[in-house]
C-alpha positions as CSV (number, residue, x, y, z in Angstrom):
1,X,-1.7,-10.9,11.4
2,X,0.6,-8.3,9.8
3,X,-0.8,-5.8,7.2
4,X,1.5,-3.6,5.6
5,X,0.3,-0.6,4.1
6,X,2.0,-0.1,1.0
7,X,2.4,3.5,-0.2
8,X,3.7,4.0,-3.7
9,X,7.2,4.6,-4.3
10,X,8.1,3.8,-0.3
11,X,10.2,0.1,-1.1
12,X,6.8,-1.6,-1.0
13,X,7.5,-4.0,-3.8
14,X,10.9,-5.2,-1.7
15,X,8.5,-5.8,1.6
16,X,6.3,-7.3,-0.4
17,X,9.0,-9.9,-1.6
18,X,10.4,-10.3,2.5
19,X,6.6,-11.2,3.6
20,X,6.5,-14.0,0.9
21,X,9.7,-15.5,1.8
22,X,8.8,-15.0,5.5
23,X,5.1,-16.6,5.2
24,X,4.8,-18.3,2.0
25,X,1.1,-19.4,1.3
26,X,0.3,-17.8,4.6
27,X,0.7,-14.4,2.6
28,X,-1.1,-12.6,0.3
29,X,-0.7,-9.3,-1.8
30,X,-4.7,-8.4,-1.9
31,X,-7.0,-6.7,-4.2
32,X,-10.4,-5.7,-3.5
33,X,-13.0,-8.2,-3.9
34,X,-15.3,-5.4,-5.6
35,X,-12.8,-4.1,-7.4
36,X,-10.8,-0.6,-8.4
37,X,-12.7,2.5,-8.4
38,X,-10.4,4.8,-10.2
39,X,-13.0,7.9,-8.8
40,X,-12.0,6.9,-4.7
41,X,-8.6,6.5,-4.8
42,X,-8.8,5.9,-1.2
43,X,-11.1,3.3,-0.7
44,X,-9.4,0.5,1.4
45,X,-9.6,-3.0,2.2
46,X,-12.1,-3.7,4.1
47,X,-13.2,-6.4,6.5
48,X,-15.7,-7.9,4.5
49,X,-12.8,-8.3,2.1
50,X,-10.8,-10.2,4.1
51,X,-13.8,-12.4,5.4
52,X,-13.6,-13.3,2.0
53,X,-10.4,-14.1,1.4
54,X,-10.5,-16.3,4.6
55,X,-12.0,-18.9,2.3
56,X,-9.0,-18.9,0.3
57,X,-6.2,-18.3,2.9
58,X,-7.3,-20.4,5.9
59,X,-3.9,-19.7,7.9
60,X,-3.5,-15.9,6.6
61,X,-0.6,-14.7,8.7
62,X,0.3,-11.6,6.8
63,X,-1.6,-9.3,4.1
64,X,-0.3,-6.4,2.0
65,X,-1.2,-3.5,-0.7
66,X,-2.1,-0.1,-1.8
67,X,-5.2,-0.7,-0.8
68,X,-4.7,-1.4,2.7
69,X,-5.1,1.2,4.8
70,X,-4.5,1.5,9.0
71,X,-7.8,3.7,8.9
72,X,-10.6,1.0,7.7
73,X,-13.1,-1.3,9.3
74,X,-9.7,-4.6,9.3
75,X,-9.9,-5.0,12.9
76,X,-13.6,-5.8,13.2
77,X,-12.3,-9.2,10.8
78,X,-9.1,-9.2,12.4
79,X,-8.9,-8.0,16.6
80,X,-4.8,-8.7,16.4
81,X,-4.3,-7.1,13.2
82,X,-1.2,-4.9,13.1
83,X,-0.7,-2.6,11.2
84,X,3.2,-1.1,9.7
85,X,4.3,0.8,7.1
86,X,7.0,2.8,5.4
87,X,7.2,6.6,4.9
88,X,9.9,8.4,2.7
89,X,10.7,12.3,2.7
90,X,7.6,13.6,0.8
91,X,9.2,15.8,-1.6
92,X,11.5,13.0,-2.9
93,X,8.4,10.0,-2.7
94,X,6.4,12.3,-4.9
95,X,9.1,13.5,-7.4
96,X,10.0,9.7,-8.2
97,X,6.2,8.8,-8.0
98,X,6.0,10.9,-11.2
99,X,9.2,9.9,-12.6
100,X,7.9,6.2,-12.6
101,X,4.7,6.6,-14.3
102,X,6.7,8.6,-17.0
103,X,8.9,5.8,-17.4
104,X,6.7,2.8,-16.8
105,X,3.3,3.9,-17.4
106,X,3.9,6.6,-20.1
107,X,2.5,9.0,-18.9
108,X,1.4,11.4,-21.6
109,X,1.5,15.0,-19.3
110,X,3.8,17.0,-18.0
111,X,4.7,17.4,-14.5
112,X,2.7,20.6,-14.1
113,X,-0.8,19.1,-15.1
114,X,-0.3,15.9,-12.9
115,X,-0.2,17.7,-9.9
116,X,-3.0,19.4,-10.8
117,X,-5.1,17.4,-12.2
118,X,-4.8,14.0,-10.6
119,X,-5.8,12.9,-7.3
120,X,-3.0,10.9,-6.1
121,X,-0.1,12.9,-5.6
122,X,-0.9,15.9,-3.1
123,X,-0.5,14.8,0.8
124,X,-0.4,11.0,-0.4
125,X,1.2,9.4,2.3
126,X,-1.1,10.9,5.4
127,X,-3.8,10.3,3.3
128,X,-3.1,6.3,2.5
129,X,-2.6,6.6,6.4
130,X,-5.6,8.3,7.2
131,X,-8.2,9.4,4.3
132,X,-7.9,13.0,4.7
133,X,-5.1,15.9,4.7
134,X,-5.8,16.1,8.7
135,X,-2.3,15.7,10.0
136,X,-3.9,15.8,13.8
137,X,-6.1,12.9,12.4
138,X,-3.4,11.1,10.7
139,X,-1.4,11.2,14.3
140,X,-4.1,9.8,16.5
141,X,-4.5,7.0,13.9
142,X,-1.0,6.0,14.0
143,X,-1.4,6.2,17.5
144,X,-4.6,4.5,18.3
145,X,-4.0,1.6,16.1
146,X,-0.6,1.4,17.1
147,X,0.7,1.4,13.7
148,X,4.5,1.1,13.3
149,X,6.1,3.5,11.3
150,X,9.5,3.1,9.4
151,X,11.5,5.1,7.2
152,X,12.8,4.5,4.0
153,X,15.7,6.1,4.7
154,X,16.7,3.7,7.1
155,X,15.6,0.5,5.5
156,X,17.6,-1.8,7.3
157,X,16.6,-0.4,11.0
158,X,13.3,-0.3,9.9
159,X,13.2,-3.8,8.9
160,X,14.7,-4.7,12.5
161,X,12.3,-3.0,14.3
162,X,9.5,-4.7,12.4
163,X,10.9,-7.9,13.0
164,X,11.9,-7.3,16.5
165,X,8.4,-5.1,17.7
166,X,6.1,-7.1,15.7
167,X,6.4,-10.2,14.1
168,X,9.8,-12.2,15.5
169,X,9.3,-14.9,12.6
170,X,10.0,-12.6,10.1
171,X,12.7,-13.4,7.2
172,X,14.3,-9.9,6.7
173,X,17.4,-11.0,3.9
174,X,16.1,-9.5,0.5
175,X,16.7,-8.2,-2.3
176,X,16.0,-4.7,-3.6
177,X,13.1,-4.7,-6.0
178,X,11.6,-2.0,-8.3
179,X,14.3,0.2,-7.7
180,X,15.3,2.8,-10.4
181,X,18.2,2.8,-12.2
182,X,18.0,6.3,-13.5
183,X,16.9,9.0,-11.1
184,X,17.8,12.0,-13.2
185,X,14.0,13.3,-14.2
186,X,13.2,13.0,-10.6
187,X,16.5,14.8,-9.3
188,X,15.8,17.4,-11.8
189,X,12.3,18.1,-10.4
190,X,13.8,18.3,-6.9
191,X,16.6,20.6,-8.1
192,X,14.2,23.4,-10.0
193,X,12.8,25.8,-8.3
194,X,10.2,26.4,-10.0
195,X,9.0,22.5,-9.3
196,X,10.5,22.1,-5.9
197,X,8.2,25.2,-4.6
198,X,5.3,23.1,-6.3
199,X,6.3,19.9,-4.3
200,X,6.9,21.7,-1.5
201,X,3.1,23.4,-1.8
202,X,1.6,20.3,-2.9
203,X,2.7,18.2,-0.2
204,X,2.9,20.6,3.5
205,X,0.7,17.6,5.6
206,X,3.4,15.2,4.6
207,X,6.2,17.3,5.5
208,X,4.4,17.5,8.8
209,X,3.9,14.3,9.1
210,X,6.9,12.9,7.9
211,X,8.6,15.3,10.5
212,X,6.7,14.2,13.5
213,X,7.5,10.9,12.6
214,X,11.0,11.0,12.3
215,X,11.3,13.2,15.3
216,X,9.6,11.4,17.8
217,X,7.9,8.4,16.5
218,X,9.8,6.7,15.0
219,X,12.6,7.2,18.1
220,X,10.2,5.7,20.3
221,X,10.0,2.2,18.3
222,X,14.1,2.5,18.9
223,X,14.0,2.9,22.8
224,X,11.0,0.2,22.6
225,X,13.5,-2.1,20.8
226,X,16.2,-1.3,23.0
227,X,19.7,-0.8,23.5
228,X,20.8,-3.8,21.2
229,X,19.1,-2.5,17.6
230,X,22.7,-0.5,17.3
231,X,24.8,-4.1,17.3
232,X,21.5,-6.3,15.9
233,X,21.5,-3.8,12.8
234,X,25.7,-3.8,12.3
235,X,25.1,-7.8,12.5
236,X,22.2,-7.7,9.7
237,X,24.5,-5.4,7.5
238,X,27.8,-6.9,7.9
239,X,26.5,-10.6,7.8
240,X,24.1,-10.8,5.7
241,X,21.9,-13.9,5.5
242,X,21.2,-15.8,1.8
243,X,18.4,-14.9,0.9
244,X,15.6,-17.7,0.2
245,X,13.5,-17.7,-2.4
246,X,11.8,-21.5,-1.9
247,X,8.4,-19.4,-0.6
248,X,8.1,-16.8,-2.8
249,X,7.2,-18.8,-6.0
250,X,4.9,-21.2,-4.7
251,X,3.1,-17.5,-3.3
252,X,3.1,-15.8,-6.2
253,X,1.9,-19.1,-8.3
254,X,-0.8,-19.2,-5.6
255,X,-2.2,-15.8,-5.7
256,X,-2.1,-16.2,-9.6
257,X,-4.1,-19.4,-9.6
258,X,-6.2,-19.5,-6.8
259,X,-6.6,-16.1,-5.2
260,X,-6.9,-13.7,-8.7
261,X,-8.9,-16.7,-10.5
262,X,-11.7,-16.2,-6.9
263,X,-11.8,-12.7,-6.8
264,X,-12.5,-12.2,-10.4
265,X,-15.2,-14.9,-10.5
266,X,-16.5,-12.7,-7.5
267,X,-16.3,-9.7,-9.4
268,X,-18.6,-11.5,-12.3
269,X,-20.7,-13.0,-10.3
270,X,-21.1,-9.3,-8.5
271,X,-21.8,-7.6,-12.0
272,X,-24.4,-10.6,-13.2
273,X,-26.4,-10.2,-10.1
274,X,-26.3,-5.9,-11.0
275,X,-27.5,-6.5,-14.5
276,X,-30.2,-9.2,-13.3
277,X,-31.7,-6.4,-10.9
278,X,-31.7,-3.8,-13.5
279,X,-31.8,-5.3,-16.7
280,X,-36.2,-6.4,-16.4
281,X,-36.8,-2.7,-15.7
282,X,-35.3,-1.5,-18.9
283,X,-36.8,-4.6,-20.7
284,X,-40.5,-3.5,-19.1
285,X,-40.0,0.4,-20.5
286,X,-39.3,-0.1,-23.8
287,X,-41.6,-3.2,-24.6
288,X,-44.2,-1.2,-24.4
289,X,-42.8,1.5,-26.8
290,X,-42.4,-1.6,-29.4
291,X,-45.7,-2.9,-28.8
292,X,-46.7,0.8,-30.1
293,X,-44.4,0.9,-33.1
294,X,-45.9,-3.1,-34.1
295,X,-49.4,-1.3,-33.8
């Protein structure tokens, strides 16, 4: 089973769209049966979680999300899980991280008190891959659960090596998706000093990282691949295949009707049980105190 990890602002929402074409109802963009915790950002998808959505996904060939992560309990679920993900220069991911919620989310502060104030921005992308800002950590992750690595930067090759490394059934013609048309807030960010010195500070593990990936991981999955990726990837980009979109509805209509409608019954179910185990204990303290006022 394929799991991407899907850090923000890394052309997730595009891979998204080639693993429903690819897998169809076999594929399924997941949230966490317990739901968000906006205080643990990095909480991941966890095996229970998947055990769970085995009852709605019998033949699951393919899973992905921001909440998947290469560094949680998956493979105790799944032994053959494999991992891959996308990384993009840090400075860049970060400055068009904030331009998006500006634009999209509204964002009501200014670029200054995000990065210091939120928890999401600083080191993201070693800690999506890891859960800390340990760049030695983040490395013998990558390495011990063989995650493969591509770069945004080299989309295309990146796609190749993923289909060619990991999952040979893979439909990689797409389309681009959630790409922005206007980049000008996030070139000015990268073009000030003033804020390029605070991206550059605020993100020194994923320059590392990033680094040690382009240097000599991610030219490892090309000699594993082998001498043809130079003509396979001219072939992809000169010849490019139509693009099919005959499993990405029925997906999407299935997620929206089946999977979403199951986890949030879960979720309800989850918070009745709570209030059933706490709800006689406040009942018990303050009958008494109206029993008092009756008297």
């Amino acid at each position: 089973m394929l799991a991407f990890v899907h850090i923000e602002k890394c052309a997730g929402q595009t891979v998204h769209w080639i693993l429903r074409s690819s897998y169809g109802l076999n594929h399924c963009d997941v949230l966490p049966w317990q739901g968000y915790n906006a205080m643990a950002p990095l909480d991941g998808y966890t095996a229970r979680d998947l055990q769970r959505l085995r009852t709605v996904y019998p033949r699951l060939k393919s899973i992905a999300g921001h909440k998947v992560r290469s560094y949680t309990d998956l493979p105790k679920a799944q032994p053959d899980v494999r991992f891959f993900t996308l990384m993009r220069e840090p400075l860049r991911r970060q400055a068009s991280h904030f331009q998006f919620l500006q634009e999209r989310r509204q964002l009501p502060v200014t670029f200054e008190e995000w990065v210091h104030t939120n928890d999401w921005g600083p080191n993201w992308q070693t800690r999506m891959l890891t859960g800390t800002d340990d760049v030695s950590e983040a490395i013998r992750v990558l390495e011990n659960k063989q995650v493969l690595v591509g770069l945004v930067e080299q989309f295309d090759e990146s796609l190749l090596l993923a289909k060619g490394l990991l999952a040979p059934d893979l439909n990689i013609a797409y389309e681009r998706k959630n790409v922005a048309s206007n980049k000008t807030l996030a070139n000015q960010l990268l073009a000030d000093k003033r804020t390029r010195a605070i991206l550059e500070e605020q993100n020194q593990a994923d320059l590392q990282l990033y680094s040690y990936v382009k240097n000599e991981l991610y030219p490892a999955f090309k000699a594993q691949y082998g001498r043809r990726l130079a003509e396979d990837l001219h072939r992809f980009q000169n010849n490019r295949a139509p693009v099919h979109t005959r499993r990405v509805w029925p997906s999407r209509l299935y997620r929206t009707l089946v999977d979403l409608q199951a986890v949030r019954w879960y979720r309800l179910r989850l918070r009745k049980s709570l209030f059933e185990v706490f709800a006689p204990q406040k009942w018990q303290f303050q009958e008494p105190q109206r029993a008092r006022r009756d008297g």
